[in-house]
C-alpha positions as CSV (number, residue, x, y, z in Angstrom):
1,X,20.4,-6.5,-19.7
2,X,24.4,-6.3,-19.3
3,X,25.2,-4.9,-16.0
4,X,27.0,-1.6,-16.5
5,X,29.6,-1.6,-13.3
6,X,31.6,1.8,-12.8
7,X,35.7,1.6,-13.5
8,X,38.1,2.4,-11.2
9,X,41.0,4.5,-12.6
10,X,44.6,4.3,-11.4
11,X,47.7,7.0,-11.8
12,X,50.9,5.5,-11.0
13,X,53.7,8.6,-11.0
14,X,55.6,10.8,-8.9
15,X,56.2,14.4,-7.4
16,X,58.2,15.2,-10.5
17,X,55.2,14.8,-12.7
18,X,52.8,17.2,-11.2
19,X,51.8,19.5,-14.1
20,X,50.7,16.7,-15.6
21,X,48.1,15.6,-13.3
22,X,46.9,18.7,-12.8
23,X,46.4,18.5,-16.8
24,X,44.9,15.1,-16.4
25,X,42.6,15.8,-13.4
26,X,41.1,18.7,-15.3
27,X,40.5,16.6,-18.2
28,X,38.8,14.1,-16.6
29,X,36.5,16.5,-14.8
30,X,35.3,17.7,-18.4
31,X,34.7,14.9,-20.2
32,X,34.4,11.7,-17.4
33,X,31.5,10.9,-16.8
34,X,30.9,10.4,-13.3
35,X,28.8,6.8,-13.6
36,X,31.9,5.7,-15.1
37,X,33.6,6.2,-12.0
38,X,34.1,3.4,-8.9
39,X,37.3,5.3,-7.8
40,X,39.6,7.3,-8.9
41,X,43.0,6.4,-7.0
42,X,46.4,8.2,-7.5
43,X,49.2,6.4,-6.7
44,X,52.7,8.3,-5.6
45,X,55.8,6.8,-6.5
46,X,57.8,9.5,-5.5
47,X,61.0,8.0,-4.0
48,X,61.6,10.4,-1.4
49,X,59.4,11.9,1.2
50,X,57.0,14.4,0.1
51,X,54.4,17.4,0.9
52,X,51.0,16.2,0.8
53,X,50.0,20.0,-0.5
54,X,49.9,18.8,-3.9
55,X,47.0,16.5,-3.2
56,X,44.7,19.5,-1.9
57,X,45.6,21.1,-5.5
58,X,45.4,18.3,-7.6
59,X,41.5,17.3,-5.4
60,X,40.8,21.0,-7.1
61,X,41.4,20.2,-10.2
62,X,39.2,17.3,-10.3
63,X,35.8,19.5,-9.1
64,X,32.6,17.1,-9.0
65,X,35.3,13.7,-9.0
66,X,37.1,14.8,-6.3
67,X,34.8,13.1,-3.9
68,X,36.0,10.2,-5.9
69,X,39.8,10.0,-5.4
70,X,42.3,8.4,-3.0
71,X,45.6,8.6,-2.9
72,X,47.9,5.7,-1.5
73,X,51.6,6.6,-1.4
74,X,53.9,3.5,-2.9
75,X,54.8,2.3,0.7
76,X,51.3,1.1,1.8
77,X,50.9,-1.1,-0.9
78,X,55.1,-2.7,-1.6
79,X,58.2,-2.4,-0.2
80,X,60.6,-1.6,-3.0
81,X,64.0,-2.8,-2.6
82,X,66.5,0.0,-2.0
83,X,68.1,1.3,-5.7
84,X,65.4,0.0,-7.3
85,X,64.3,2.4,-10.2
86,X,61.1,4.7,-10.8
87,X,60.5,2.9,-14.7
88,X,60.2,-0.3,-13.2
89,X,58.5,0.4,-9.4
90,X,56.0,1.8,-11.5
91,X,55.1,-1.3,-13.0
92,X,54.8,-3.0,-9.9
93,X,52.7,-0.9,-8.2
94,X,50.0,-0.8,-11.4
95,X,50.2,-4.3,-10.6
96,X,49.9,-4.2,-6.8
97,X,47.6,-1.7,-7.0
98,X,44.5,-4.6,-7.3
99,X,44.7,-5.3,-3.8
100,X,43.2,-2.3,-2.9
101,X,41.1,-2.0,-5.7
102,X,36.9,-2.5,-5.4
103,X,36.0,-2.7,-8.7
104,X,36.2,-5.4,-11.5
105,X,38.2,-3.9,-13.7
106,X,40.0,-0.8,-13.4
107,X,41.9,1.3,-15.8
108,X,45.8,2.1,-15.7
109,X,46.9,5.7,-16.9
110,X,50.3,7.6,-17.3
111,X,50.9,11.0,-16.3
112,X,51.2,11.9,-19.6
113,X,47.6,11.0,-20.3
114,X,44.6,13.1,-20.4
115,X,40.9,13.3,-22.0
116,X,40.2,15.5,-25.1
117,X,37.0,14.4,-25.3
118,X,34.0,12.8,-23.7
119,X,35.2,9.1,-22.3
120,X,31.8,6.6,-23.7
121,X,31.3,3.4,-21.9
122,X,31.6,1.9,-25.7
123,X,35.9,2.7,-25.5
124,X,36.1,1.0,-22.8
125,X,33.9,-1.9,-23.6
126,X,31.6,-3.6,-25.8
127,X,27.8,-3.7,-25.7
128,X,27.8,-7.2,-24.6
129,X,29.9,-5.9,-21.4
130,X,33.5,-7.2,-22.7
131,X,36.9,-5.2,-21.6
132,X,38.7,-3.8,-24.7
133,X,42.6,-3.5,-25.3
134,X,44.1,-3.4,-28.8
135,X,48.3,-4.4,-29.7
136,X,50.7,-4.6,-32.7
137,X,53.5,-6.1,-34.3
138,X,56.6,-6.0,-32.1
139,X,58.7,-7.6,-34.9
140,X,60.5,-4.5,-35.0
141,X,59.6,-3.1,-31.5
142,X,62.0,-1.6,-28.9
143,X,60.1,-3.7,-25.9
144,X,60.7,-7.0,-28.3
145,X,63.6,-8.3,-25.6
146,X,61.3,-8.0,-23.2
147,X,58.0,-9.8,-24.5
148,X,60.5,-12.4,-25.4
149,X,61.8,-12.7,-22.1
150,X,58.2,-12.4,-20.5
151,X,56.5,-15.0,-22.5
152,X,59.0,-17.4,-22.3
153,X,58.5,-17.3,-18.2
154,X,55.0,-18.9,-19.2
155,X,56.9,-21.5,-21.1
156,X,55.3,-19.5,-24.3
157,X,56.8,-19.4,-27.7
158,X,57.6,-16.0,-28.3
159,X,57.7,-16.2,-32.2
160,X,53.9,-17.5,-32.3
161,X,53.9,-14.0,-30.6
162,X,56.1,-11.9,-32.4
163,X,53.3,-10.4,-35.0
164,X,50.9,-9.3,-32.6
165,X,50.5,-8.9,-28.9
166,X,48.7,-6.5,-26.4
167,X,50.4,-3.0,-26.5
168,X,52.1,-1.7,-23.4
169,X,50.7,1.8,-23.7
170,X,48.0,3.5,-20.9
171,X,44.9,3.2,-20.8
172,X,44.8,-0.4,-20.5
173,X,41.9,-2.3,-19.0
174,X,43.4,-4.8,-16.1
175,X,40.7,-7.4,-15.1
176,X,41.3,-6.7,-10.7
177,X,40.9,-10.9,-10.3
178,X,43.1,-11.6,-12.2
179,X,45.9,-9.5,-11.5
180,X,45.5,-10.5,-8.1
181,X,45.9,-14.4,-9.6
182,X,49.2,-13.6,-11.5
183,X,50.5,-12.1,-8.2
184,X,49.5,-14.7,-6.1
185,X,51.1,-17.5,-9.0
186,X,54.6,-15.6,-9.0
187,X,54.5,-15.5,-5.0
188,X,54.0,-19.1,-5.3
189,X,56.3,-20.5,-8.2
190,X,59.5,-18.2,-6.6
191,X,58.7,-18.5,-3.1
192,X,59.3,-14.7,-2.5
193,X,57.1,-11.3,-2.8
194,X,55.8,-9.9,-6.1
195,X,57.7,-7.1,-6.0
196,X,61.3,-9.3,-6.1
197,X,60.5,-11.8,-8.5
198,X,59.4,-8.8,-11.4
199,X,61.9,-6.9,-10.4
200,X,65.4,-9.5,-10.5
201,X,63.5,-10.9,-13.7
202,X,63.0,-7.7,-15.6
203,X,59.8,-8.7,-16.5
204,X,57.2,-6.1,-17.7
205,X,53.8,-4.8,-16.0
206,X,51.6,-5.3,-19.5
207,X,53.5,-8.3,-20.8
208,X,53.3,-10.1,-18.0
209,X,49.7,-9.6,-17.5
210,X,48.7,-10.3,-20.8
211,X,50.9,-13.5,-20.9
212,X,49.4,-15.0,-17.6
213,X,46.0,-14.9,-19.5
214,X,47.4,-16.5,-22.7
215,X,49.5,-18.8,-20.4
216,X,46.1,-19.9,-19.2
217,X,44.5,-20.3,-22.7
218,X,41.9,-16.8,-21.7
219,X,43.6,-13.7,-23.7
220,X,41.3,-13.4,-26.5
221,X,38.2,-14.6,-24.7
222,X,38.8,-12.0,-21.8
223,X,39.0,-9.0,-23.9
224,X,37.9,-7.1,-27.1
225,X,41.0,-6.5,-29.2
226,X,40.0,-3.7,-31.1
227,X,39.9,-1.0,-29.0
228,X,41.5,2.5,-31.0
229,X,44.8,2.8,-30.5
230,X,45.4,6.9,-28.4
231,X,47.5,9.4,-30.3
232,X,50.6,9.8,-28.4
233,X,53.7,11.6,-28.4
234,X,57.2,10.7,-27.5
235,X,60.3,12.1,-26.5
236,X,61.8,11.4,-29.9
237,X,58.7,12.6,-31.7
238,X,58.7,16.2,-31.1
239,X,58.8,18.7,-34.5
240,X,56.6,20.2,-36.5
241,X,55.7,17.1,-38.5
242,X,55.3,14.8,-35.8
243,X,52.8,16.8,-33.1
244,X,50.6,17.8,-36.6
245,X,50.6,13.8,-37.1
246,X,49.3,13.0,-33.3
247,X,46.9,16.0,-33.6
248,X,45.4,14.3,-36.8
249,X,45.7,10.9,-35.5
250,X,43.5,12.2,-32.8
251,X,41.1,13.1,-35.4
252,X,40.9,10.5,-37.3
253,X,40.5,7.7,-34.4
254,X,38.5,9.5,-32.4
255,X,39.9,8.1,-29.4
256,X,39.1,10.5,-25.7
257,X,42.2,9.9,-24.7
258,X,45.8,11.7,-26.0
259,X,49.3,11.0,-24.6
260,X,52.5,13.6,-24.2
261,X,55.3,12.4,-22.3
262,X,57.3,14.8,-20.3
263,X,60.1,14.1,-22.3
264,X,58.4,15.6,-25.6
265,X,57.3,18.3,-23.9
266,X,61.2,19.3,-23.1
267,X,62.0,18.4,-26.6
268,X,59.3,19.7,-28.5
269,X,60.6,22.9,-30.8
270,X,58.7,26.3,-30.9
271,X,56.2,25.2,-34.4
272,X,55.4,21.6,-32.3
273,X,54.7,22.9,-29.0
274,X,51.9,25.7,-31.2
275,X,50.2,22.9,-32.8
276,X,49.6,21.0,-29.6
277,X,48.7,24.5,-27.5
278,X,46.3,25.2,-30.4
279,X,45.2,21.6,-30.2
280,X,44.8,21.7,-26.4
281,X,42.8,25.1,-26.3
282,X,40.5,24.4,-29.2
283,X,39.6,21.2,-26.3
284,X,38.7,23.0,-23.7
285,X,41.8,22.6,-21.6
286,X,43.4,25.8,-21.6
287,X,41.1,29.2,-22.2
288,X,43.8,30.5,-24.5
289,X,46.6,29.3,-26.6
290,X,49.2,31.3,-24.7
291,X,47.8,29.5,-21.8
292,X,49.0,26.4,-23.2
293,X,51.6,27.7,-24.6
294,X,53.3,28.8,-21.3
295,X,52.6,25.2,-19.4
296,X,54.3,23.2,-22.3
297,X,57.2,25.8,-21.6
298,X,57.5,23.8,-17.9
299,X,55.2,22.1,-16.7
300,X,56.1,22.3,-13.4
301,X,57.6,25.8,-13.0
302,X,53.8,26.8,-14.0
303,X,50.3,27.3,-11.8
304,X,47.2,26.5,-13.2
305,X,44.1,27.4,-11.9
306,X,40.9,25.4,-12.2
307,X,40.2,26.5,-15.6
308,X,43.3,26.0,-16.9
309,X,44.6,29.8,-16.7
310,X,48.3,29.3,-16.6
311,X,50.7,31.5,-14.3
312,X,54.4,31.1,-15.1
313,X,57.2,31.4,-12.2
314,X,57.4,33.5,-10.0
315,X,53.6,34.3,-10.3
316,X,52.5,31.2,-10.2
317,X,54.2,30.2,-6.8
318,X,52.4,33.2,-5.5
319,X,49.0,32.6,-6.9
320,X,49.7,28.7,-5.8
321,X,50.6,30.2,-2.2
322,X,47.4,32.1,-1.7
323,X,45.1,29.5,-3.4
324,X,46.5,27.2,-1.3
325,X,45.3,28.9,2.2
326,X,41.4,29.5,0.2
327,X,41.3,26.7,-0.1
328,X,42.2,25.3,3.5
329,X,40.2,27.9,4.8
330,X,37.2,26.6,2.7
331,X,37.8,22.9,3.6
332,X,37.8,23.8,7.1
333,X,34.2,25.0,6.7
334,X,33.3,22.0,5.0
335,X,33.2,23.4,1.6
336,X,34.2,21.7,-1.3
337,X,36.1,22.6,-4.2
């Protein structure tokens, strides 16, 4: 009988990013299930010093999970050099973040992700207990300098490569033991921390995992490759056309998990942005469309309550104000929400 161990899932992002997680913690309180869970640990990259009040919301959001979650700001796992940027201390720290991690394997997510549908054990793995990832060509591919660049670090050919290779998109599946071996093989080969030897390289987080493994002859024997590929949308993929295309991508994979990146969300014109509010209510996410409608207007200039209600500014920093001291109050007591 295959030993079904839980998954530990891990949020890299920063203070600028918190209407998202709110999105993404309520998801994952409807449709995670709970066995799936080791940990649930929320990493802050924010580059400055910031409030921890966010945490208390964002614990809210998560209901029954919340037990599950830690949060570890960026400095208690890396030093970062001074002008290094967020793009690429994130990739360190979804990297560093297996020292601290308890469970075999452990799921990386964006911001930008969220569940629209129950998460099965069967996404993330096969019934004979392998990992699965997917990938593509990257012929054509706006990361191709950097696969290049990565591989050839292993002393891999990059055009053996070139056709297909594992995709650098969340979720991806990171095997904890080994990304603690990668780390441990860079400190040794460069004679200096992790962190410096990715970050004067310019390697990248996904490629470089994925290339230590094929470096080592393990790639394809480590994971399933056929894992659907999320629906996601980008910051250049924002009309009409394209958010109907993601919706139906959705649909037609029948993957849990969707990705909009911030950047879509301030691009997306009035027709896209009602596709993927309808989308988001008929989910479960929002209770209305308008609901939806007013947190793709900003994100962050919004309050959302633990159903999803949606409170635009200046509202919503008084409804955030006064749920704020509930919910103190109700911690204090020993109450959890």
């Amino acid at each position: 009988m295959i030993d079904h161990r839980p998954y530990t899932f891990v949020t890299v992002a920063y203070d600028g990013e918190t209407g998202l997680l709110r999105l993404q913690a309520r998801s994952m309180r409807l449709y995670c299930p709970p066995d799936l869970v080791d940990e649930i640990i929320v990493v802050d990259n924010s580059q400055r010093a910031t409030s921890n009040r966010w945490r208390t919301d964002l614990l809210y959001h998560y209901g029954k999970l919340a037990r599950l979650v830690r949060f570890i700001s960026r400095g208690e796992l890396v030093t970062i050099p001074v002008g290094a940027g967020g793009w690429w201390t994130q990739q360190v720290l979804k990297i560093k973040t297996a020292e601290v991690i308890r469970s075999e394997r452990y799921v990386l997510l964006d911001a930008k992700n969220h569940l629209i549908s129950q998460l099965a054990r069967d996404f993330l793995e096969t019934e004979a207990g392998l990992p699965r990832i997917n990938g593509h060509s990257f012929i054509e591919d706006p990361m191709r300098n950097f696969l290049e660049r990565t591989l050839s670090y292993f002393g891999l050919s990059p055009e053996l490569y070139l056709n297909w290779f594992t995709r650098t998109t969340t979720p991806f599946t990171i095997l904890a033991s080994e990304a603690r071996a990668l780390m441990q093989y860079l400190e040794d080969r460069e004679g200096k921390p992790f962190a410096l030897t990715f970050l004067e390289k310019q390697l990248t987080e996904f490629f470089l995992y994925s290339g230590f493994l094929e470096s080592k002859g393990i790639l394809k024997s480590s994971y399933d490759l056929t894992q659907p590929h999320c629906a996601q949308i980008w910051g250049e993929t924002t009309n009409e056309a394209d958010c109907a295309e993601a919706v139906r991508k959705v649909e037609k994979m029948g993957c849990p998990f969707m990705a909009v990146h911030s950047k879509a969300i301030a691009n997306m014109d009035e027709r896209g942005r009602a596709i993927v509010a309808e989308f988001w209510h008929a989910r479960g996410l929002f209770p209305s469309v308008t609901d939806a409608t007013r947190f793709l207007r900003n994100p962050n200039r919004t309050y959302q309550d633990y159903n999803g209600r949606v409170y635009p500014w200046p509202i919503g920093y008084l409804v955030f104000h006064f749920d704020q001291r509930w919910k103190t109050a109700l911690t204090r007591r020993g109450t959890h929400v």
